[in-house]
C-alpha positions as CSV (number, residue, x, y, z in Angstrom):
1,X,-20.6,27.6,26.4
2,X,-19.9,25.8,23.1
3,X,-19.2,22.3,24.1
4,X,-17.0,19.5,21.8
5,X,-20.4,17.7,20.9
6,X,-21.8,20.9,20.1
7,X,-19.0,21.6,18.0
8,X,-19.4,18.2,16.1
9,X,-23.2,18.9,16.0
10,X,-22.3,22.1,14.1
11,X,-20.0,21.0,12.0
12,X,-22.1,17.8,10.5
13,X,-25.1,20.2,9.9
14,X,-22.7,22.7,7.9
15,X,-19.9,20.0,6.5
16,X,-21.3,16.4,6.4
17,X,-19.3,15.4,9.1
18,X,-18.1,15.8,12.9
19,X,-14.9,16.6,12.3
20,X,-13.8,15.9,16.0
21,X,-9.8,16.1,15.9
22,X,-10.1,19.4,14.5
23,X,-13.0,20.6,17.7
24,X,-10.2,18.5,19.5
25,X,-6.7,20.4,18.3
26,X,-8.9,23.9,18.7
27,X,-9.6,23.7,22.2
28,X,-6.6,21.0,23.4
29,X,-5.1,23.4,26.5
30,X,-9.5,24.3,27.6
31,X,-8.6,23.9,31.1
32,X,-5.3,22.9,31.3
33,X,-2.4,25.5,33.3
34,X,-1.8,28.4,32.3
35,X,-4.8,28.9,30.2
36,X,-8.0,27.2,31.8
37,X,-10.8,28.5,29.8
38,X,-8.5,31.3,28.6
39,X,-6.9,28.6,26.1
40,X,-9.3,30.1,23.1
41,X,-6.4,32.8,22.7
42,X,-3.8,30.0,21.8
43,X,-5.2,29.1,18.6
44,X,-8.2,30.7,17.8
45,X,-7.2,33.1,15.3
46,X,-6.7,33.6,11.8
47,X,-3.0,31.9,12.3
48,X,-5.3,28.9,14.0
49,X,-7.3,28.3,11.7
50,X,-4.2,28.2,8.8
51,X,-2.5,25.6,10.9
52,X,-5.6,23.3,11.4
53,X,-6.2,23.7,7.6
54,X,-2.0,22.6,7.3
55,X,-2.4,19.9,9.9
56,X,-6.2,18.9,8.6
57,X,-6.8,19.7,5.5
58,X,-8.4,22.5,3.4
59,X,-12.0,21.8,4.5
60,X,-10.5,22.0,8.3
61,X,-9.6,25.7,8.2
62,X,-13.3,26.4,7.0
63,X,-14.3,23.9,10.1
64,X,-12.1,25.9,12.4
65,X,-13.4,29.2,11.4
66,X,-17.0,28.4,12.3
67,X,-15.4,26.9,15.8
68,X,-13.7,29.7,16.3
69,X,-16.9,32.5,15.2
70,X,-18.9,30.3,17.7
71,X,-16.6,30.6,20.6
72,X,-15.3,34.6,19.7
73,X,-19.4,35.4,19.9
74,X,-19.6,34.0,23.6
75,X,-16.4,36.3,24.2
76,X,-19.0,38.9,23.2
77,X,-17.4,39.6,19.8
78,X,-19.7,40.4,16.6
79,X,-18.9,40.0,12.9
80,X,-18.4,43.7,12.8
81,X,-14.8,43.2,14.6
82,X,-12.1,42.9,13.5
83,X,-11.3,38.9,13.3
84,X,-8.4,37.8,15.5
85,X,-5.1,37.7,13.6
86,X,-3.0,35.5,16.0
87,X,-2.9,35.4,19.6
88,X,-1.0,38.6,20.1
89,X,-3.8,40.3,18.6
90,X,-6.6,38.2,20.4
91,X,-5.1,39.2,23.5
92,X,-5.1,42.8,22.4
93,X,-8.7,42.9,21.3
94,X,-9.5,42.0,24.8
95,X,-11.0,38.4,24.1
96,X,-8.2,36.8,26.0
């Protein structure tokens, strides 16, 4: 499982820098009722990673995407699907 200092790890290698309220805002219900480890459906999407990049910056929706690819891929997802449009459609791909 992708972990937050993972995450950071990542995203210093690919951006310069840990980025760690954005790994934060991603995975901010991991655990917590309803969703437990079923919280990936709340916000990582396409509609996700346009809010972090609102709430962020422009560099944090590319930051979010690579979150989000890394987590989708242990949901067994490959690039050759579709990418999750929001989580109506996460949850209809069957990554929920």
């Amino acid at each position: 499982m992708s972990t937050f200092e993972a995450h950071c790890q990542e995203s210093i290698l690919r951006f310069g820098q840990a980025f760690e309220a954005v790994h934060r805002w991603l995975d901010e219900f991991a655990g917590k009722p309803p969703y437990g480890m079923r919280h990936r459906r709340v916000r990582h999407h396409k509609a996700g990673m346009g809010e972090a990049k609102a709430l962020f910056g422009d560099i944090a929706g590319e930051v979010a995407r690579h979150h989000i690819i890394s987590d989708l891929k242990e949901e067994g997802w490959t690039e050759n699907d579709p990418f999750p449009r929001d989580e109506q459609h996460y949850v209809k791909m069957g990554l929920f």
